[in-house]
N, C-alpha and C positions, 0 to 999 in steps of 0.2 A: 863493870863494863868500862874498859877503857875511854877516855875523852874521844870525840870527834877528832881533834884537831890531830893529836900525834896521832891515827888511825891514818888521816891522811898522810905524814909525815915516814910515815912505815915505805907509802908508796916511792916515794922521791927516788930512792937510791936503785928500785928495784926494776929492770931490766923487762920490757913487756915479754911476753909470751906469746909463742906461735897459735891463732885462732883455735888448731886442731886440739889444744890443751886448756884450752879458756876456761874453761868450768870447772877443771881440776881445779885451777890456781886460785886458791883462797884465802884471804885473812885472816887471822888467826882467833881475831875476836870478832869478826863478824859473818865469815862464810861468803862475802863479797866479793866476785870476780875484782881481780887486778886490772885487768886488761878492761874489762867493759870498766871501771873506776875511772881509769884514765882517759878512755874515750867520751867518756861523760863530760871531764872536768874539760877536755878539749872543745868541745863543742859550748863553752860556757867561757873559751877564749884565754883559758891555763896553758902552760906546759911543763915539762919537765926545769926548763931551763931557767922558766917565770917562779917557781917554788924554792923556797927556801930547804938549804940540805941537798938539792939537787946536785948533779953531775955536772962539775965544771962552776960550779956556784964558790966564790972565796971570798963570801960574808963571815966565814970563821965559824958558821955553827956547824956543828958534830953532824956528820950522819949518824942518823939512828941503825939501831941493830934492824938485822934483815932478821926479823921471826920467820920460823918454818911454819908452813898452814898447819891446822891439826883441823882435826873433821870431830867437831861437838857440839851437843845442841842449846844453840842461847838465843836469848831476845835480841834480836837484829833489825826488830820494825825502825828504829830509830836510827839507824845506822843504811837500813836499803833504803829512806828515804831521799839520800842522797845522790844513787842511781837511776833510782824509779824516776816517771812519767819523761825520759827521753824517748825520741823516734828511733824504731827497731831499724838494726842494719838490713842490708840482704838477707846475710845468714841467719838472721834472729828470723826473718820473716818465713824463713821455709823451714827453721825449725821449730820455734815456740809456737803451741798454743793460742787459737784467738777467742777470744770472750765478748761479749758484751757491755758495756760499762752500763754502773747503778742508775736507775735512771730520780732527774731531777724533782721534787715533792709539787711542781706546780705542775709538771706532764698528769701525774694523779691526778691532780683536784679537775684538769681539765676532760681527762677520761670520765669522772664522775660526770661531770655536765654533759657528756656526750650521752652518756649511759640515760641517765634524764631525760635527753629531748629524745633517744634512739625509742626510750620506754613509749613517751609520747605518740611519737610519730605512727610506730608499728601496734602501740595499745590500740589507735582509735581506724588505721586502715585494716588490721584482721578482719572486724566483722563488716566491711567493705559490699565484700561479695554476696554474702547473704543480708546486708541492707538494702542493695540496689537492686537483685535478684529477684527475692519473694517479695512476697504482698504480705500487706500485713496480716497478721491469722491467716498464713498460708496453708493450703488443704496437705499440703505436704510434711505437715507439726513442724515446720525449720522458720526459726525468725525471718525477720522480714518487714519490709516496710513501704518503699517505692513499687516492686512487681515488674522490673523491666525484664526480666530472664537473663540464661546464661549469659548470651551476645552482647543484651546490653551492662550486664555489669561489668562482661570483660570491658567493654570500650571504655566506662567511666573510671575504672581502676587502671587498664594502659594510659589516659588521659591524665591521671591523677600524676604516675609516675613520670609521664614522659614531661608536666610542668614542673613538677618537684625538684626533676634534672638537668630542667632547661635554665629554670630560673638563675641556681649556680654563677652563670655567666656575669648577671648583672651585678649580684652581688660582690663576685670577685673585682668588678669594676670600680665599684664604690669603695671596696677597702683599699685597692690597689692605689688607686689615683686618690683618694677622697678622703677616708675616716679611719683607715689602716682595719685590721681584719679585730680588733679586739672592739671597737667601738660598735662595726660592720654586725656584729654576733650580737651586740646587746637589744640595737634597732630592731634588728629583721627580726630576733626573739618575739618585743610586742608584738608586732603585726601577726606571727604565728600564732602569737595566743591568741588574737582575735578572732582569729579563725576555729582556733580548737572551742571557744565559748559560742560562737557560732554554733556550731555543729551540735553542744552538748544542747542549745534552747532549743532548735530544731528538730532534734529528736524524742522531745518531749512524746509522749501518747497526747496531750492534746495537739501539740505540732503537727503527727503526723495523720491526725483525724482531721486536720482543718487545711491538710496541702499542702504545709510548709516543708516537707522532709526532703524533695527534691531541688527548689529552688536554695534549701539552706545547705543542702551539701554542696549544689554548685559553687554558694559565694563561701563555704570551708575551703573547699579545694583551694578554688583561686590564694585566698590567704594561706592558708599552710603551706601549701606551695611556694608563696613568694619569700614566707621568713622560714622556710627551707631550705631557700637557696640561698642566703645568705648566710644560716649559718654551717651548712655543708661545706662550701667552698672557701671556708676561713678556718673551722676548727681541724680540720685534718692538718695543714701547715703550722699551724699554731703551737699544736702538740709536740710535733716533730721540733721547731724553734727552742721549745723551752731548753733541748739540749742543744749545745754554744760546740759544745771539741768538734775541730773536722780534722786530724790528724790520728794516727794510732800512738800508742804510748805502751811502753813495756813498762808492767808493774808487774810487783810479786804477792799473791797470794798468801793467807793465813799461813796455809799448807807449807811454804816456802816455795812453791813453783812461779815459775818466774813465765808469765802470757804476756801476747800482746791486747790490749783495751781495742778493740778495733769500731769506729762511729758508723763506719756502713750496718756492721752488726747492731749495734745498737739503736741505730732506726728502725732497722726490722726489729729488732724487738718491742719497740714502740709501738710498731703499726701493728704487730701481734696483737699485744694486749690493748692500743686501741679498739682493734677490731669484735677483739673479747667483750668486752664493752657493749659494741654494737649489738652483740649479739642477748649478750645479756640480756639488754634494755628490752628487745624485741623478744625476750618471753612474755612479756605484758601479753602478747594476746592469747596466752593461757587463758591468764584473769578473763579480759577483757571479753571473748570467744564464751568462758561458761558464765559471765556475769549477763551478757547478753541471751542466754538460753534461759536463765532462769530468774533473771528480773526483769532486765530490759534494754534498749538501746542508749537510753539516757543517762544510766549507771555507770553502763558500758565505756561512756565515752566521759563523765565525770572523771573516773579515776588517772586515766592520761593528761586532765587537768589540772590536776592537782601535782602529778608528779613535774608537769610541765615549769609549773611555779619554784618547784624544789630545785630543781634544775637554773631558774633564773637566780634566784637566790646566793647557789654558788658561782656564778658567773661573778653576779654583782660584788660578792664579799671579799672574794680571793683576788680582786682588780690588784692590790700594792704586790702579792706573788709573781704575776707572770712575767714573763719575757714581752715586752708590748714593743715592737716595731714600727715606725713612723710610716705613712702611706709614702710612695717610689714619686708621687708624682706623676709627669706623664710617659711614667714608662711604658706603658701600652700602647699608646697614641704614638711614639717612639718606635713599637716594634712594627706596627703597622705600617707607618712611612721606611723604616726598610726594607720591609715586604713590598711593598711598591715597587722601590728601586730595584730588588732583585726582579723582580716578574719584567720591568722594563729592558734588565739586561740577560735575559733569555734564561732567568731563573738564578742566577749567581749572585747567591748572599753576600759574596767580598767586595761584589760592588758599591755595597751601601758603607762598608767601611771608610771613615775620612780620609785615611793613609791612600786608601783608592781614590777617592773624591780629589783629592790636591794631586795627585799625580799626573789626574787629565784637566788641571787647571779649574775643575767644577766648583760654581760660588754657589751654590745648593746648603742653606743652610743648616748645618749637621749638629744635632742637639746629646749627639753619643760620642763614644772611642769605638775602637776597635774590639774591644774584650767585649762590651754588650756583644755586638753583631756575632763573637763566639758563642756568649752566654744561647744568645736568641738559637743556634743551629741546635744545643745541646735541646732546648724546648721544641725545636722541630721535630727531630727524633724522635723525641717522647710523644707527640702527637701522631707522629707517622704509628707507632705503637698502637695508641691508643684504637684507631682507624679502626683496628680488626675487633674490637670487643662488642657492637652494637650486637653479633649474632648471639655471641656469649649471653649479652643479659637479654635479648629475645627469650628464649632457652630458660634463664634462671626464673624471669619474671612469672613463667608456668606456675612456680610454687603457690604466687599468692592471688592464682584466680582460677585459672581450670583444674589446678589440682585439689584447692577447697572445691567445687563440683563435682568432680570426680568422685571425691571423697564420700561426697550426697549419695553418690549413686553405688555406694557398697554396703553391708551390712553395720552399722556405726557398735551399738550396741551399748546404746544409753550416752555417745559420745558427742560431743559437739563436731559436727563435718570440719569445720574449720580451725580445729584444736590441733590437726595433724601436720600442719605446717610448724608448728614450733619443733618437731623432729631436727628442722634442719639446724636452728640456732643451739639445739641441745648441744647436739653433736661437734657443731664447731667449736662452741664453749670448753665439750671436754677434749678434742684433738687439738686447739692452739696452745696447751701446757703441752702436751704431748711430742707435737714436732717442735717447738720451742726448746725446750729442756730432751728430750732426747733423743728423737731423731734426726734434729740438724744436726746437734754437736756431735751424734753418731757418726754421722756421714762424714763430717768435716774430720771426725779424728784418724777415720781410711782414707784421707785425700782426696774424697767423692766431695766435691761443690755442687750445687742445685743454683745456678745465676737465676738472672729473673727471667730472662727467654724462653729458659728449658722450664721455668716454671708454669708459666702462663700457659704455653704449648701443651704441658699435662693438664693444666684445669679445663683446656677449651678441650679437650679429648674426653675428660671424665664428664663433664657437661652431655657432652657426646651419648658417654654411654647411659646416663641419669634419661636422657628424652626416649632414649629403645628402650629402654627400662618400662618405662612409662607406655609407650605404644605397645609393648608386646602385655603390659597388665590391662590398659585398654582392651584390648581384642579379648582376654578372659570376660571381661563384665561383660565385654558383648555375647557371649558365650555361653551364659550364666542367668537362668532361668529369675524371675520370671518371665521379664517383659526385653531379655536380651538387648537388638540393639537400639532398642527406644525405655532407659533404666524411667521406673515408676509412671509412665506413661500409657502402660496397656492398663484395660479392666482387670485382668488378673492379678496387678498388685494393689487393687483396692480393698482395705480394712474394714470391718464393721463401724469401726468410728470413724469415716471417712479421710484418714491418712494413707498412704500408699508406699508401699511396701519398697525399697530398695532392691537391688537381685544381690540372687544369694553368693557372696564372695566377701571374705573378712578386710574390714579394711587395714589392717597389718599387713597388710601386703604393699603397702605404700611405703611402708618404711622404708626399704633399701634405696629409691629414689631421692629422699631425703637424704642418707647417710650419702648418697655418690654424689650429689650434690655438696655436701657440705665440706667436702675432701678438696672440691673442686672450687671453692672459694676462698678456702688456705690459700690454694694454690693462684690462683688468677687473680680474686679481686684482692688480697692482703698484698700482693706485688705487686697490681697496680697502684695504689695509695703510695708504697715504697718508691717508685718508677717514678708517679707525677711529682712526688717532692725534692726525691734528691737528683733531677734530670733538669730541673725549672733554675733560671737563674735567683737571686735571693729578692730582687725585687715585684718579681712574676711568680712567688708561690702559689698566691689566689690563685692567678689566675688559668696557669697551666692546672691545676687542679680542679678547677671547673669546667677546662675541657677533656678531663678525664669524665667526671662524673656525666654531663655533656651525650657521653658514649653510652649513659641509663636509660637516658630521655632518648636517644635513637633509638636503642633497643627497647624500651617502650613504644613508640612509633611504630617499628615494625610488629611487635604484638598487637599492636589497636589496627592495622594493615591486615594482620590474618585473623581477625578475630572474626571473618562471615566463618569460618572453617570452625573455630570451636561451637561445634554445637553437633549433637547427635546426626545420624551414626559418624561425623567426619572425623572423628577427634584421632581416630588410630593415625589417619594420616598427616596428624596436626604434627604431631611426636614423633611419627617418624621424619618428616621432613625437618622439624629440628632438627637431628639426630646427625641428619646426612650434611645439613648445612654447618653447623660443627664441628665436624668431621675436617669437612672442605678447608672449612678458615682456617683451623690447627695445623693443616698442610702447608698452605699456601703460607700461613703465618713465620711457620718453622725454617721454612726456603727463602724467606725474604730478610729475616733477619737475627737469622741464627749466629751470624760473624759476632752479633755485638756482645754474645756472651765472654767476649774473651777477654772485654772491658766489665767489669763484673761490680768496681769498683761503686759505680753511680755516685760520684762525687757530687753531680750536677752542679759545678762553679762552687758550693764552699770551698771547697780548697784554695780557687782563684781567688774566692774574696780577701780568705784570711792572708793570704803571700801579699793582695795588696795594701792590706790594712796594715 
């Protein structure tokens, strides 16, 4: 292989070529466009006239022979290095390939922690509904411990979530302003665990024979709830941070194909296999669901403790890996007093701008520039987004309380009722490799784009169709001898061992609910995690991201609002009103801000930062 340097020296004398020929023109020993060579070395502040051997150069050395290209296959990694990771032109951009870039070993280690506390969190709320539900030794043979029924368990699981989702806020406040999101994650960690050791003493069988099973879930909640939300509204940003590029870079392939690295891509690839993660974690209430039918509550909720640990562990060990960010200070407190200013000047964010401020003489003392006050509208946007989701997870939140009931009330057949909610994470688990790896890059290689608009728009529609789903299988149980529209409540499904009988309808028929569901959080909740991070200026990650999450705890809210309705015979029209309210939003959603697909980019200020660093 010829040296680098006379490789370059080849080029001096040689005459660029018209764009329309670019790809022909090759070197001879290395298969490297000319044209893109030189445009490279210009952008790195060369030219033609700056090189030695050049045209019009009489330092006396020789131009070198012009070699004709010859087209044959040699090792050239060492040789494209020299072209690679520049910014694609126009024409590179509409014609090369766009990828993903590898992503960094600390984004892993922080997935795993997610996957940990996700395990946690979802091992020990599964059997939720049937702890709060039955009595303990309930005549119905389904665990049990409290005996508040359907109603009241739904209130104390929309409750559980809508703290879980609120809390978020504080904790983005603390990292933001206070202890930065890496320190934010390790605090709120104990206090959750306090909580999950809570819950696991409390559900002792002496615990719940001496009373303590209700007041000990209440003070769980409160705690898991609070170090929920602190570490919710830190690790989603966090992961996303560990990757640093906010530019595209043209690199060539093993293969020799020459792509562009693109970082919007490769967020969303992040938030993919973040999300995978999530889902993972939250098959624990597999375990947790049949650990709970056949030993006990206390088991049940042991082993989300344990993993909970495992989980701190890597947080604590991997501290010198991460990307760790210093907290903003009072940026928040900052975005607020320009929120002020605008609502004072009939809503007009440019008036908190300084360049505004000094032009009308204003001694109003101004602690930003002018690019926050951009950054902040970019985080407006995305909040304006956010606004339409509360129905969305109304809708989603069905999974993990009337549809474990539901579940009750079908033929099980030796199964845990509450075992059938892990459908949904199954299924995301195996469709996030799926559209990941071949259906995005399908689409993108026909020129078909999916923005986040058009995404979201389809998830809150497939939601849609998951709650008819759901209402029109309702109406079968009710349909569906014995005890129709009152399931195990008539005499007639009473047993000689005094359990009662479920009506006759398999519960595999729950399935499809689950899979339209799980299509539909590809699509909506994976692009919203996408949406709140790269939309947030770099000092408001937390905290725009906690008013994404924020939009859980509403839509918790409004499920703990309609939960006089879950309860027999109302539920058909519990699901269809979902159905139709989903519907509505996905309209309304689509008309309101459909334009911004056009900006698809979702740079959200790193671009800004990096131009001004």
């Amino acid at each position: 292989m010829p040296p680098l340097a006379s490789t370059r020296g080849d080029y001096a004398s040689v005459p660029q070529a018209e764009p329309a020929v670019e790809l022909e023109n090759l070197d001879a020993a290395s298969g490297v466009s000319r044209v893109h060579h030189d445009r490279s070395l210009a952008r790195r502040g060369q030219t033609h006239a700056s090189r030695p051997g050049a045209s019009g150069d009489s330092s006396g050395l020789d131009t070198p022979e012009v070699i004709e290209p010859k087209r044959k296959s040699v090792d050239t990694l060492s040789l494209l290095s020299v072209v690679d990771d520049d910014e694609p032109t126009e024409e590179e951009k509409l014609s090369l390939r766009k990828v993903p870039d590898s992503l960094p070993w600390s984004a892993s280690l922080i997935a795993i922690v997610e996957l940990c506390e996700r395990f946690s969190y979802y091992g020990l709320a599964g059997p939720f509904q049937n702890y709060v539900s039955n009595k303990y030794h309930d005549p119905s043979g389904l665990p049990g411990a409290i005996g508040l029924g359907q109603h009241g368990a739904t209130l104390v699981t929309s409750f559980f979530q809508f703290w879980c989702y609120l809390t978020p806020v504080l904790g983005a406040v603390v990292a933001d302003q206070y202890l930065g999101k890496y320190w934010t994650i390790v605090y709120f960690s104990m206090v959750s665990m306090a909580g999950i050791v809570v819950l696991f003493l409390t559900s002792l069988p002496s615990s719940i024979e001496a009373g303590y099973a209700f007041p000990g879930l209440l003070a769980a909640i409160l705690l898991i709830g609070l170090g929920t939300g602190g570490i919710k509204s830190n690790v989603s940003p966090l992961i996303a941070e560990q990757y640093e590029e906010t530019k595209q870079r043209v690199r060539t392939l093993p293969s020799g194909e020459r792509v562009i690295v693109d970082p919007a891509l490769t967020i969303q690839r992040i938030y993919m296999i973040f999300y995978m993660c999530i889902n993972v974690g939250s098959l624990s209430a597999i375990a947790t669901s049949t650990i709970e039918l056949r030993i006990g509550f206390w088991a049940a909720y042991l082993l989300p403790l344990c993993m909970f640990v495992v989980g701190f562990i890597f947080i604590i060990t991997g501290k010198n890996r991460y990307v760790i960010k210093p907290p903003s200070g009072s940026v928040i407190a900052n975005s607020f007093k320009a929120l002020y200013i605008a609502i004072m000047n009939q809503g007009n964010l440019n008036a908190a701008k300084p360049s505004v401020q000094r032009s009308f003489s204003v001694s109003r003392m101004i602690q930003w520039d002018d690019t926050f006050v951009d950054e902040l509208k970019d985080a407006l946007l995305a909040c304006k987004v956010f606004c339409f989701y509360p129905i969305y997870w109304a809708a989603f939140n069905q999974m993990s309380n009337n549809f474990v009931s539901q579940a009750g009330q079908m033929q099980l057949h030796g199964i845990p009722n509450d075992i059938m909610q892990n459908l949904d994470p199954l299924a995301v688990i195996c469709l996030i490799p799926f559209m990941d790896r071949i259906a995005y890059p399908f689409l993108r290689s026909r020129g078909i784009t999916l923005p986040p608009i058009t995404r979201i728009t389809c998830g809150f529609l497939l939601a849609a169709l998951s709650m008819a789903y759901a209402a029109l299988l309702q109406h079968r149980i009710y349909a569906a001898p014995p005890c129709f529209d009152a399931p195990s409540a008539c005499a007639a499904a009473l047993r000689p061992d005094g359990t009662h009988e479920s009506n006759r309808i398999h519960v595999a028929w729950q399935a499809p609910a689950y899979l339209v569901m799980a299509i539909s959080e590809i699509l909506a909740s994976v692009t919203g995690l996408e949406y709140a991070f790269t939309k947030a200026p770099a000092a408001m990650k937390s905290f725009v991201m906690a008013l994404y999450l924020l939009t859980t705890a509403v839509g918790a809210l409004i499920g703990g609002l309609v939960s006089p309705v879950a309860r027999d015979p109302l539920l058909v029209a519990l699901y269809a009103g979902l159905a139709v309210a989903c519907i509505v939003t996905a309209g309304i959603f689509w008309r309101v801000f459909r334009r911004y697909d056009e900006d698809a980019d979702m740079d959200g200020g790193r671009g800004k930062e990096e131009d001004e660093a």
